[in-house]
Structure formats: C-alpha cells, structure tokens
N, C-alpha and C positions, 0 to 999 in steps of 0.2 A: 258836505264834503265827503267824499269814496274814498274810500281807501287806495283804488286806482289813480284818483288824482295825485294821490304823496306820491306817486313811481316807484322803485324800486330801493325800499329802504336798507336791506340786507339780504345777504347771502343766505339760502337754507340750508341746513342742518341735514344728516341721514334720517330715514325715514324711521319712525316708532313704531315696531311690528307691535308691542302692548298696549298703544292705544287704541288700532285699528281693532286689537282684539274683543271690543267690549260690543254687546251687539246692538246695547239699547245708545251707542256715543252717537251716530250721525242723525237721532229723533233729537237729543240732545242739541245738538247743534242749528239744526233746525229751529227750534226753540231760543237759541242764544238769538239769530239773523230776527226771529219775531220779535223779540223783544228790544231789541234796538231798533228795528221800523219802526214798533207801535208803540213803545214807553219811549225809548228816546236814551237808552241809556245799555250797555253789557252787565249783564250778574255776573259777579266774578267767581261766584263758586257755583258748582251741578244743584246746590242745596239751597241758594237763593235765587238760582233760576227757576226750580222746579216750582218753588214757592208764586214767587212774581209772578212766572205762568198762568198757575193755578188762579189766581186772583183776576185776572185779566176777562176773564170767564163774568166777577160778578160788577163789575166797576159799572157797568150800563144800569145796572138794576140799584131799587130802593135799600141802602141801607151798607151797600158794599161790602167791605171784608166785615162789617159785622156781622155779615150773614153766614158768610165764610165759616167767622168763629165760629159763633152758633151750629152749624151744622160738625163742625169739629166736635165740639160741648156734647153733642147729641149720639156722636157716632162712640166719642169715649166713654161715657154713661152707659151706651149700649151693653157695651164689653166690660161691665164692672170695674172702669178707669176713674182716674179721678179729672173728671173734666176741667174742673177750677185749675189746676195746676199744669196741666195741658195748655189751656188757652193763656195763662199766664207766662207761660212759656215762649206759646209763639208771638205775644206782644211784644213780649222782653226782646225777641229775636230782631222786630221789624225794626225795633227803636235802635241797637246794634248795626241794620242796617245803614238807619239814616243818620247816625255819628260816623260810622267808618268813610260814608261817604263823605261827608262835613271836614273831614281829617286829610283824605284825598284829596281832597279839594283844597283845601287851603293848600298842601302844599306845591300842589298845581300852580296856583296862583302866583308863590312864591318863586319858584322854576322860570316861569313866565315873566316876572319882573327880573328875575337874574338873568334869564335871556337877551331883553331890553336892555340891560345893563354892559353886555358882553360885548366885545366888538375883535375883529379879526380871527373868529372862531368858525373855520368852515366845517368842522365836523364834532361832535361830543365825544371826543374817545377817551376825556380825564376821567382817572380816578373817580368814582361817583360821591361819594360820600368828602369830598376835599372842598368841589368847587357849589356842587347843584345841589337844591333839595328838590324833591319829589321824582327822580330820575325811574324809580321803581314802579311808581304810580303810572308814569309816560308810557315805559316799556311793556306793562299789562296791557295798557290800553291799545298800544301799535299789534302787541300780539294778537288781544280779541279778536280787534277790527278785523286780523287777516283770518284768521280762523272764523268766524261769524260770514264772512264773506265767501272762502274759497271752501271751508270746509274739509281741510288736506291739512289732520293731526301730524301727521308722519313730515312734515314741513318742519318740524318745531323737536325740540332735545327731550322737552317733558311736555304736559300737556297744558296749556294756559291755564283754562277755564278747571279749576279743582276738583276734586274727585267730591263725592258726597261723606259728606260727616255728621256722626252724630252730636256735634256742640258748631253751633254757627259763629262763635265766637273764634273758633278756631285762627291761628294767625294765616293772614297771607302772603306765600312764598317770596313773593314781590316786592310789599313794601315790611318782610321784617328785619328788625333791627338788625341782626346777623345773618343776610341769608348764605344758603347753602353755596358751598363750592359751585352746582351747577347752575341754579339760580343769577349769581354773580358773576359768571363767565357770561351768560345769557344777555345782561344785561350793558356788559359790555362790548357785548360781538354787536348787538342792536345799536347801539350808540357809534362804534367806528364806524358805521357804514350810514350814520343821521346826519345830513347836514345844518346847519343852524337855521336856516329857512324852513326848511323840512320840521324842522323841530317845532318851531313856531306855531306852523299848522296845525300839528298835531296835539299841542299842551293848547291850543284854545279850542279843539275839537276835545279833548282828554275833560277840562272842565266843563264844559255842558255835558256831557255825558255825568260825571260826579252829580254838577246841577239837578239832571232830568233824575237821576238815584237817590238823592237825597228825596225831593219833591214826592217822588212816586210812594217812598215810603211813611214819608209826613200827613199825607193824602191820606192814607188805609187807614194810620192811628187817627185822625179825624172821626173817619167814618166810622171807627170802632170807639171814639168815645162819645159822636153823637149820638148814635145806635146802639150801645150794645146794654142792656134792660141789666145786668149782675153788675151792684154797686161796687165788689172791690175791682172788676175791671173796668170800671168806668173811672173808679177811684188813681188806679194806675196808672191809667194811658192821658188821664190828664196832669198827674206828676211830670210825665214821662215831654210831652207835650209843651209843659210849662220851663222844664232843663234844656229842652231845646231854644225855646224862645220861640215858638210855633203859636200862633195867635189861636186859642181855644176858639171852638165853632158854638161853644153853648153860649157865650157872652158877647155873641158877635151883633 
C-alpha cells in the first residue's frame, strides 16, 4: 500500500524554512524511503535511522551486528574508550527499539479493534485521548509515509522524523503522554481531514510497519547473542531476549 493510494488525507501546513535548513536532512530522508523499501518498516527518530542504516550494510554477511559491535569494540579501544560500556549501550538501545515498537503496536492493534467497533464515524476529528488509543502512533506513521515518500519537510508544522539525540530513550513527540500544544493540534488537524475507511488502511499499514520494527531489531540481538565471543554481552542480550519472549538462537 502507497501512500498515494490513501488520497489526499489533509491539508498542508506553511512551509519550515528550519527544516529545510539542515544540509545533511534530504541524505536523511533518503535513508528513511530505504529503509522502509528494504526493512519494511520508518525509524522514527534521525538516531535510529542512522543506526538501522548502518546495520543494513552487515545483515548479508557472517555474524551481523555482532560484527557491527565488534568493530564499534575496536574503534572505542582504539581511542582509550571504554568499549564494554559502549557496546553495552548500544544493545541496551536496540532492545529499546524493539519494546517501543511492541508498545506501538499494541496499541495499534487496539485503535484497529476500536475502529471495527465504531460505526457512523466518517471522519476522526474527537478528542483523541476520550474515544481512540494509539491515534499518535497512526499519525506518525501517516506523516512518515508522506515525508519518506515526497520528501517536502516544509509540508509539515515540525519535523516528523526527530532530530538526533544523544539518549534514544528519548520520549516521542507523538505517542507522549502529554504532548506539546503543537504536537496535539497536529494530531488533530490529521485526524479531521481522515476518514474512517482511510483510517483503517492506514492502522493495518501502521502495524506491519511496528511488526517489521520490532522483528528487524529482535533479529540483530539474535545475532549479537549468537556471535558475539565477550560473555557479559552475550550474558545481556540473552536477558534481554528472554524479557522479550524472543526464542534464544543458542537452544534452538
């Protein structure tokens, strides 16, 4: 499903002359549209796209992101870093990934059954937080789509996909508990202009997408606990692995 196929879900916005201003955003962008070709899924932030990118590089080859880490391991060492706590890091980060996604997802799912449930509702324009859950989740993902697609930041109030931070844990604008004045108006201008059909489409495109995010990062901690030789990260990512309910690859 294209993004063309939903038609025309909302009115756009004035154009963001500060988005436009970043020189490295339309490599960026580029990056977002490969990554939902080839994984199947949007990073929702500059900092887990850049990530997933990068990865995509070793997924053909013996041993995958644990090679990844290892060469991480090697370049922090290099620089009198501390690598153990580096790569500990960035596991911590992937497993983050794949709960936040898990969390999307359900209430995707939820959305989607309250949909079904709905009847004489031609457009989403309540209250979000009264009738629907996951309405925030929908409306990232309608924005990706058009940004990943058209690549025209200046369509949009703020910028979807997030700027780079240094903690990935970072909340997302979209689904936090209180978002921002702009956020929340955002969420509703998307929604008055969605009709319930349209909607539909979208929240079962919305959860494969969660799906293919989840999956893609379940996949690396695999690879990284069948491969990776330093026992407290192998000790880790099979913790980590096991909280999920992700079937270990060593006992398989």
């Amino acid at each position: 499903m294209t993004v063309h196929e939903q038609g025309e879900l909302f009115s756009m916005p004035d154009p963001v002359e500060a988005a436009m201003a970043e020189p490295e955003l339309m490599v960026a962008l580029d990056r977002l549209d490969f990554m939902n070709r080839q994984a199947g899924f949007l990073p929702t932030s500059r900092r887990e796209l850049n990530e997933s990118f990068s990865l995509l590089s070793f997924m053909q080859e013996p041993g995958g992101a644990a090679k990844h880490i290892a060469e991480v391991a090697r370049h922090q060492d290099k620089h009198e870093a501390d690598p153990v706590r580096t790569t500990r890091s960035i596991i911590l980060e992937y497993s983050h990934y794949a709960r936040r996604a898990r969390v999307d997802r359900t209430s995707l799912l939820t959305l989607k059954e309250e949909l079904e449930e709905t009847d004489g509702v031609h457009t989403l324009s309540s209250p979000k937080d009264e009738i629907y859950t996951g309405l925030g989740q929908l409306v990232r993902y309608i924005d990706l789509s058009h940004l990943a697609l058209n690549k025209r930041p200046e369509d949009f109030p703020f910028m979807p996909l997030r700027k780079y931070t240094p903690v990935a844990t970072t909340p997302d604008s979209y689904v936090m508990t209180q978002p921002s004045e702009e956020v929340e108006a955002r969420i509703k201008d998307v929604l008055s202009h969605t009709r319930k059909y349209e909607a539909e489409r979208w929240v079962k495109a919305a959860v494969e997408d969660q799906t293919h995010r989840e999956d893609f990062w379940i996949d690396r901690l695999r690879e990284i606990k069948k491969h990776q030789a330093g026992g407290q990260l192998r000790a880790l990512t099979s913790r980590i692995l096991a909280d999920l309910g992700a079937k270990d690859p060593s006992v398989a």
